[in-house]
FILOBA-823925 format. One line per 5 residues: their letters; for each residue x, y, z of C-alpha. Coordinates in steps of 0.5 Angstrom, whole numbers. Layout:
% FILOBA-823925
A) X Y Z ~ ...;
END
This chain:
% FILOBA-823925
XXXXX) 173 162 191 ~ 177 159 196 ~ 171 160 202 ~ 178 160 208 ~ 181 167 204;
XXXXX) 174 171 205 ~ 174 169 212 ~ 181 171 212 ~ 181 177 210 ~ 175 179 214;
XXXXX) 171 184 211 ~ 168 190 214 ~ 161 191 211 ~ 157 198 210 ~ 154 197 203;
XXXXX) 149 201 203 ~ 142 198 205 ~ 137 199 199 ~ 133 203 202 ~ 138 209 202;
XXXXX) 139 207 195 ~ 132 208 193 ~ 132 214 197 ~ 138 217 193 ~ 135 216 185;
XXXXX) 128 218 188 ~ 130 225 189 ~ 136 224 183 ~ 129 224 179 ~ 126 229 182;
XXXXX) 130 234 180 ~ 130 239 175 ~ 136 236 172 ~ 134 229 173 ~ 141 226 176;
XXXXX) 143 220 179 ~ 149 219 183 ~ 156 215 179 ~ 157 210 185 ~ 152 206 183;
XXXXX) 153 204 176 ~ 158 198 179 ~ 153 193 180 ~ 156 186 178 ~ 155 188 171;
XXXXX) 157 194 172 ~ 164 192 174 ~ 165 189 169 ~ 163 194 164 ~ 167 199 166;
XXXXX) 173 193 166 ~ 173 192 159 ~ 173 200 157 ~ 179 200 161 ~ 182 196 155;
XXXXX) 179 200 149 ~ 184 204 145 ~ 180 210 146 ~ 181 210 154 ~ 187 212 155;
XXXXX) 187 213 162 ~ 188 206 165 ~ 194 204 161 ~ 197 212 161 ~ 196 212 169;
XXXXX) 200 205 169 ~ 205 207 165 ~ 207 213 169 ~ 206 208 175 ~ 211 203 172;
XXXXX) 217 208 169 ~ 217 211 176 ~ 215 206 181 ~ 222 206 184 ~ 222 213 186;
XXXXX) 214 213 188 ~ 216 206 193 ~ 221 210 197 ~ 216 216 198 ~ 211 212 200;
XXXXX) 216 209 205 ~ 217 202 209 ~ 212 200 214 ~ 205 204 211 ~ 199 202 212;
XXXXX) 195 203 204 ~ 189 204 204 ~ 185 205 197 ~ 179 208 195 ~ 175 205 190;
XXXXX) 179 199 189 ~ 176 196 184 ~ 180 190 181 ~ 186 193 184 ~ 191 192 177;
XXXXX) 194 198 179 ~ 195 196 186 ~ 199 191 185 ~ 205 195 182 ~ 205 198 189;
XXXXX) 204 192 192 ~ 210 188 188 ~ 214 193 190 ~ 213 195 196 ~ 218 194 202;
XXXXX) 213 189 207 ~ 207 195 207 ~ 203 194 214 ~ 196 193 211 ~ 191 194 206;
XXXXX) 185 196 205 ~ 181 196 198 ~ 175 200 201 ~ 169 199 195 ~ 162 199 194;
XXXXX) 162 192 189 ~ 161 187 194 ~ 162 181 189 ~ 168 184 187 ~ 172 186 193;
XXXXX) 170 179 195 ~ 173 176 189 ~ 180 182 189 ~ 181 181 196 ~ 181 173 195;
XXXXX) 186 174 190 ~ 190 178 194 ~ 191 173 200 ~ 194 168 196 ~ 199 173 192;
XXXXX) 201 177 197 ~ 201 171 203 ~ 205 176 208 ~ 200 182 208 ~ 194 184 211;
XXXXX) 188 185 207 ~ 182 188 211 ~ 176 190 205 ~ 172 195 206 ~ 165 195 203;
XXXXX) 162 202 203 ~ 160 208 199 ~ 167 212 201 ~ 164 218 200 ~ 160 217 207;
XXXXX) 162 215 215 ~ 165 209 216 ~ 170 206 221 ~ 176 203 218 ~ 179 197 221;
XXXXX) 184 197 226 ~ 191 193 223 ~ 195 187 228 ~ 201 191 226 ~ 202 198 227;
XXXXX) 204 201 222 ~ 209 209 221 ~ 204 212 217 ~ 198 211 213 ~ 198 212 206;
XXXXX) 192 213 202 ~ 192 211 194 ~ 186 214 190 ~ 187 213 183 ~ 184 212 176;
XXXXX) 183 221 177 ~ 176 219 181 ~ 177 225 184 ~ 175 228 178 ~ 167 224 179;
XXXXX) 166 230 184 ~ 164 237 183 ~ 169 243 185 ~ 168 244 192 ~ 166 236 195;
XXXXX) 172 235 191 ~ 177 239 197 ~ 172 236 202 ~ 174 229 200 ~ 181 231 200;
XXXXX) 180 234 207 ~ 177 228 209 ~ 183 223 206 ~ 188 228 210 ~ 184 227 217;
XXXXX) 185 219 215 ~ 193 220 214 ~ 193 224 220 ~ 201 227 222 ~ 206 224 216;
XXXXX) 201 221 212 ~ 200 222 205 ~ 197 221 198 ~ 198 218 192 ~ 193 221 187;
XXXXX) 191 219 179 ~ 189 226 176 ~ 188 226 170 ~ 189 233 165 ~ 186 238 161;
XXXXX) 188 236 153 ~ 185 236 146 ~ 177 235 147 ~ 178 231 142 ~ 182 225 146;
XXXXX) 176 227 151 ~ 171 225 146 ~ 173 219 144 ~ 174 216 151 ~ 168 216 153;
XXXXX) 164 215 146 ~ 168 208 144 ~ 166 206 138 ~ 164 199 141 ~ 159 202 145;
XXXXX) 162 200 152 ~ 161 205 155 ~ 153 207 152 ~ 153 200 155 ~ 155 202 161;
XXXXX) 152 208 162 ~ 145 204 161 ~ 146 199 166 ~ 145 203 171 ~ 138 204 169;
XXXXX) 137 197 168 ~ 139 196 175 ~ 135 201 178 ~ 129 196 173 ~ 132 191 178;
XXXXX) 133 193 185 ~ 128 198 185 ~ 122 195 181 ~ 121 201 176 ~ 120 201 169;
XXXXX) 125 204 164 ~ 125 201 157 ~ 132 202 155 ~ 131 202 148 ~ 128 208 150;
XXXXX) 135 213 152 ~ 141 214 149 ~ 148 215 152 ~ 151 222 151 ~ 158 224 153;
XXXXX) 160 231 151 ~ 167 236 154 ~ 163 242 157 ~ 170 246 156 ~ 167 252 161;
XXXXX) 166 247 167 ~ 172 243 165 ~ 169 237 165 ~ 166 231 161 ~ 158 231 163;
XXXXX) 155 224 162 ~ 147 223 161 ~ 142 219 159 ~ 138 221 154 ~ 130 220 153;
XXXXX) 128 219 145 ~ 121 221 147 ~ 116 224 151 ~ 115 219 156 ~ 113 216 163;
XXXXX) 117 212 168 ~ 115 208 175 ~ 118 207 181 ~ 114 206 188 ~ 109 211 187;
XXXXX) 112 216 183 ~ 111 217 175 ~ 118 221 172 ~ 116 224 167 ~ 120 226 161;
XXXXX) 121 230 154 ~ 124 228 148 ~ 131 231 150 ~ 130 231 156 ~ 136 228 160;
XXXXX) 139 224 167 ~ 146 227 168 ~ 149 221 170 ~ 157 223 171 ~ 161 229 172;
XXXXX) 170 227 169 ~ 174 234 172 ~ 180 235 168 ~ 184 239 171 ~ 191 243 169;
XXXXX) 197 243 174 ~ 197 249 178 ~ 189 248 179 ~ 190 242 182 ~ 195 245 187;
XXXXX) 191 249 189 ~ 185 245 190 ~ 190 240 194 ~ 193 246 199 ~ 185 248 200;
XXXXX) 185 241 203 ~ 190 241 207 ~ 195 238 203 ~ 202 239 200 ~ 204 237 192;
XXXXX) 211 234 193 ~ 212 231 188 ~ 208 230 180 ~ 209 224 174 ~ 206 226 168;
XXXXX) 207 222 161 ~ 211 225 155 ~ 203 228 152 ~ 202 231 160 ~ 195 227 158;
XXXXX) 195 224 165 ~ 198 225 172 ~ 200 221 178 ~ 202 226 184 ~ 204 225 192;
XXXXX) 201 229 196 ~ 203 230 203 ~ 199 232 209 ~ 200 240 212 ~ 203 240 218;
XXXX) 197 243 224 ~ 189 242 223 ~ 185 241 217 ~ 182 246 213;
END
């Protein structure tokens, strides 16, 4: 990568430090239902995992999100309007970004924000070259926690936050409003959002999606320990766990685990995790959600649904929100 992109674009750094992420699986594994936190499966690896199942034939949500996008885009453009500052959530490699980026009328400034150094570098490289015109202000943090965004040379007449993929879904019911109440304080008066929510369907579909018959995302899955083995010094022996997905149709959402094979002990620090034969590590929720739930978890934050895309199966949706007039909820 061209070094004088990266300087260009000034990347703001607020990865979280190791020893928050030690922290963090240490009283993950403490728990009764031992649980570690889904931000940290995009490691480098990570990454390019979740990457190619966006290209499985059971992953639907990518190239279903992206359809919606594509037969819309021109009436999404002109809600988003002129002169926006765009910011994203969760950027990733920012494939679904771009189809705004190539449509919208001259933006102010974007900001990917995400927690993968090495691909924010390399997106926010590429971005600079293929759009020469916008600002590009990266952002490396774990979103859910407190950051300052960067300032744009240019003033902008509102700010747009674009949070797609149904990553909303990762969070449970209540820190879901939370965070949709935060991204309403971040758009502030005439702001809004541009949301990928994804859609209760046939638990079948669901099944498939995050059990693909090549094992991408039990790979996935298992890099997360494997990183931990890395970063932290512990001693889980992959081949002793299992991936596990399954739809809890009570809860609405798919739960993913890790599973161990026998009754065990793992190491990290001082610590020794114990686990039985069974016993699991709840490593990702995916809510689903129908549409009257949605409006009603988005007015709790402080938000208005103007406007709902769907696809011909109503599988998947991409919703502009509009900030409510007067404080947040």
């Amino acid at each position: 990568m061209d070094s004088k992109k990266v300087r260009r674009t000034q990347i703001q750094d607020f990865k979280p430090e190791k020893e928050h992420f030690r922290a963090e699986v240490l009283n993950g594994l403490r728990k009764s239902q031992k649980e570690l936190p889904s931000k940290y499966f995009y490691d480098k690896r990570g990454s390019y995992l979740y990457e190619r199942i966006c290209t499985l034939d059971e992953y639907y949500l990518p190239r279903t999100e992206v359809a919606i996008m594509e037969a819309h885009i021109k009436e999404i453009v002109e809600l988003l309007g002129s002169n926006a500052c765009l910011i994203e959530y969760g950027c990733g490699n920012c494939a679904k970004t771009r189809i705004l980026l190539d449509h919208l009328p001259v933006p102010a400034a974007f900001m990917p924000i995400d927690i993968s150094r090495e691909q924010l570098l390399r997106v926010a490289g590429e971005l600079v070259s293929n759009y020469p015109g916008l600002e590009v202000l990266p952002v490396c943090a774990d979103y859910t926690s407190g950051f300052e965004l960067p300032a744009p040379k240019r003033p902008s007449d509102r700010t747009v936050v674009y949070f797609p993929a149904s990553t909303i879904g990762n969070f449970d019911p209540v820190p879901a409003i939370d965070f949709l109440n935060h991204i309403a304080g971040v758009c502030g008066p005439g702001g809004a959002l541009l949301i990928g929510v994804d859609l209760k369907k046939d638990p079948r579909v669901l099944h498939g999606a995050y059990n693909d018959r090549e094992g991408i995302t039990a790979a996935f899955n298992l890099n997360l320990l494997e990183r931990i083995n890395r970063e932290l010094n512990a001693d889980f022996q992959l081949e002793q766990f299992q991936h596990r997905a399954f739809y809890n149709p009570g809860e609405g959402r798919i739960e993913m685990h890790l599973v161990s094979l026998r009754d065990q002990v793992v190491h990290l620090d001082d610590l020794s995790i114990h686990f039985a034969k069974g016993e699991s590590i709840w490593t990702e929720s995916s809510y689903k959600f129908n549409l009257d739930e949605f409006v009603l978890m988005a007015m709790a934050a402080g938000f208005t649904v103007e406007k709902v895309w769907t696809d011909e199966r109503q599988w998947f949706s991409v919703q502009y929100l509009v900030k409510t007039t007067g404080e947040n909820v």
